[in-house]
C-alpha positions, 0 to 999 in steps of 0.5 A: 562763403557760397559759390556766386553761381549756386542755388540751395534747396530752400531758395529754388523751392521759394521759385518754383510755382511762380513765373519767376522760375528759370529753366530746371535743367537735370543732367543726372546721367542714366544709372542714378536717373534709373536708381531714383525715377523722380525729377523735382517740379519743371524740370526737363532732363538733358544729356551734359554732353549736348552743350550746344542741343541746352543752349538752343533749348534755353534759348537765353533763358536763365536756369539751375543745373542739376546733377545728383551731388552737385558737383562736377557734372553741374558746376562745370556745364554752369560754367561752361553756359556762363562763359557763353553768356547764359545765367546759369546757376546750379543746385548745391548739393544736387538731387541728393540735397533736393530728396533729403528735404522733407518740404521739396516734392518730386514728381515720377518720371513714369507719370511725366507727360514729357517724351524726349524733347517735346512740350506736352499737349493738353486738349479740353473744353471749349470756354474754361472757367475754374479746373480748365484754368487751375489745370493748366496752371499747374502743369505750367508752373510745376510739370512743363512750362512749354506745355500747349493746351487746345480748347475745342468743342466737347465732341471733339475733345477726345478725336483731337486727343487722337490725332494730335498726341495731346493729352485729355483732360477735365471731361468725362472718361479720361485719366486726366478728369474728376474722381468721385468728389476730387475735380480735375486740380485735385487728381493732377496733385496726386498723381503728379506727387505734388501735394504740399500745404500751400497746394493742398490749400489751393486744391481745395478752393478750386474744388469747392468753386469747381464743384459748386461746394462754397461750403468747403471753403470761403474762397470759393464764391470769389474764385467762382466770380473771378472766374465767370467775370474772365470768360465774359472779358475774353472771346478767345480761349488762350487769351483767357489762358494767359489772363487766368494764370495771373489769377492763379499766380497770386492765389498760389503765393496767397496759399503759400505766404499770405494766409495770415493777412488780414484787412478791415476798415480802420475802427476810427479815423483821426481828424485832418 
């Protein structure tokens, strides 16, 4: 019988991506951290020993716990965290289970924005349309989802970049930007690990609207549209933020579940 307060591999991989996804919590303490550099999509890394430091940090949001095997690290700080009132769940049989499936992607601690504690910071373009939306998206749902983005004038992109420790991204001379016929969506899966059928799928609509490319994919006139129509509906950047990860919400589990739906107008109607 399974424990009431764990979570399998396959169920956590059918949460993560969506906004229904609780806090990833990974305790794995320093040497096996060191001997497998990879974290699993939106989660952050916390010493187990800080139990009041986590429980500030969730601030009552519900999370799964992670520690390498699943067992005394992560059943007993769930624990601890369910005796103070937290839902808190944890990984059945911890990284290892994570790593030995073939679908779970792992993102290199070495290409994670995050320093410490600290949510990254993302500065762009002014008045985003498609890669300046796909792109936050993406690091929300599977990098850091307490990530910050500022949009400011293309001149000054690069300067508050400076100033503010805020990473860069979708202009010209930057790690963060479009590579040769790849837009910015694209360059973020691969250098985050992060390609899988459903966002591989989604890359491809996003570069085909982004790009100007419908060709590529059916799609892309409709995400063009959308997304024109999103920025005429909102003056404030960060408003058309929010607004635009409920686009990419539904194109995400669109490309991961909904592929094969079809609709048309029924052949014939019978009389009332």
């Amino acid at each position: 019988m399974p424990a009431p307060n764990e979570i399998t591999t396959p169920q956590l991989l059918r949460l993560i991506g969506t906004p229904d996804c609780p806090a990833l919590v990974d305790i794995c303490i320093e040497a096996d951290h060191l001997a497998d550099p990879y974290l699993i999509p939106g989660s952050f890394r916390h010493n187990f020993n800080d139990i009041s430091g986590l429980v500030e940090r969730l601030n009552g949001q519900p999370c799964v716990i992670i520690c390498q095997k699943g067992k005394k690290l992560s059943q007993g700080l769930t624990a601890w965290l369910n005796s103070d009132g937290i839902n808190a769940q944890y990984l059945k049989g911890g990284r290892l289970a994570w790593i030995a499936d073939q679908a779970a992607p792992r993102i290199a601690a070495k290409a994670h924005p995050i320093e410490g504690t600290s949510p990254s910071i993302w500065v762009t373009r002014h008045r985003p349309k498609i890669d300046r939306i796909a792109c936050p998206w993406l690091i929300q749902r599977f990098v850091d989802p307490k990530a910050r983005f500022l949009f400011v004038a293309p001149s000054e992109v690069q300067e508050v970049a400076n100033r503010f420790g805020a990473q860069p991204f979708d202009i010209e001379g930057v790690h963060w930007s479009h590579r040769g016929e790849l837009c910015t969506f694209d360059v973020m899966l691969d250098e985050f690990g992060l390609r899988t059928k459903a966002l591989d799928e989604l890359s491809l609509v996003i570069r085909a609207a982004d790009t100007n490319r419908h060709d590529l994919h059916p799609a892309a006139a409709g995400l063009l549209a959308v997304s024109v129509g999103l920025s005429k509906q909102y003056r404030n950047d960060v408003e058309q933020l929010r607004a635009g990860l409920n686009i990419y919400d539904a194109l995400y589990l669109w490309a991961r579940d909904g592929q094969s739906e079809q609709h048309d107008w029924p052949n014939s109607r019978g009389n009332s």
